[in-house]
C-alpha positions in Angstrom: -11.4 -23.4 -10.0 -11.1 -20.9 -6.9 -13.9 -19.7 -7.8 -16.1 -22.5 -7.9 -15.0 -23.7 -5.0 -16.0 -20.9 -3.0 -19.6 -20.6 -4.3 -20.0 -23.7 -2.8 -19.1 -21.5 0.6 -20.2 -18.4 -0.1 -22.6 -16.2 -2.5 -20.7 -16.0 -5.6 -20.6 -12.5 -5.8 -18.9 -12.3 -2.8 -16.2 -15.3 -3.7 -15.5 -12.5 -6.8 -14.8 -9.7 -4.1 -12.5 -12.0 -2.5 -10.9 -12.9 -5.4 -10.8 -9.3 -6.6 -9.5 -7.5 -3.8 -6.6 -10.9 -2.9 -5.7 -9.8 -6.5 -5.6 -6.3 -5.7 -3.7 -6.9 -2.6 -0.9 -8.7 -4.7 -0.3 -6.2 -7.3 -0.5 -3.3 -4.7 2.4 -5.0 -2.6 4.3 -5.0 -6.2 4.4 -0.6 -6.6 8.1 -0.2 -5.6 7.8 1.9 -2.9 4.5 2.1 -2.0 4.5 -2.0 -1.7 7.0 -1.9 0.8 4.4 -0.3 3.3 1.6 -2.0 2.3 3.5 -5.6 3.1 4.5 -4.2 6.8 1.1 -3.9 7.4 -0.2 -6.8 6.1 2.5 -8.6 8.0 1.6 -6.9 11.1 -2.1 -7.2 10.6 -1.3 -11.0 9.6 1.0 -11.8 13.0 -1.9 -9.8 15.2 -4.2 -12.5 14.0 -1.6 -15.0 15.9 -1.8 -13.0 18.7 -5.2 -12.5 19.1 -5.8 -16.7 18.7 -3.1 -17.4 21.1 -5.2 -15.1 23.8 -8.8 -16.7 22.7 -6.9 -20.1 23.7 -5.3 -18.9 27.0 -1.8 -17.9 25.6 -0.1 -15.0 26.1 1.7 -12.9 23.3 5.0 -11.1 24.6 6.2 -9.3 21.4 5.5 -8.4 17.5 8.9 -8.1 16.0 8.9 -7.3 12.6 11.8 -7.2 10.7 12.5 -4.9 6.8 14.2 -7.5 5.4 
């Protein structure tokens, strides 16, 4: 279903890479200690994409906390 719906955006080979590596992502963030890593920087990766949209639209950004809980 995904799937279809992003052929309709995107090559479909592509929408399979996406799908793929999301897939990849999830399982990855599972290892037990390796996961823990890989989630801080995907939340920090995640909350600089905040930052970066709240400077394209005249914002400031103060702070990234980011907690280990």
């Amino acid at each position: 279903m995904v799937a279809s719906y992003l052929s309709k955006l995107i090559d479909p080979m592509h929408a399979y890479g996406i799908i793929l590596l999301s897939m990849a992502g999830f399982f990855i963030c599972r290892l037990p200690f390796a996961g823990k890593w890989f989630r801080g920087f995907g939340t920090l990766f995640h909350e600089t994409g905040h930052a970066l949209v709240a400077l394209l639209v005249g914002g400031d950004t103060h702070a990234i906390d980011l907690y280990a809980d």
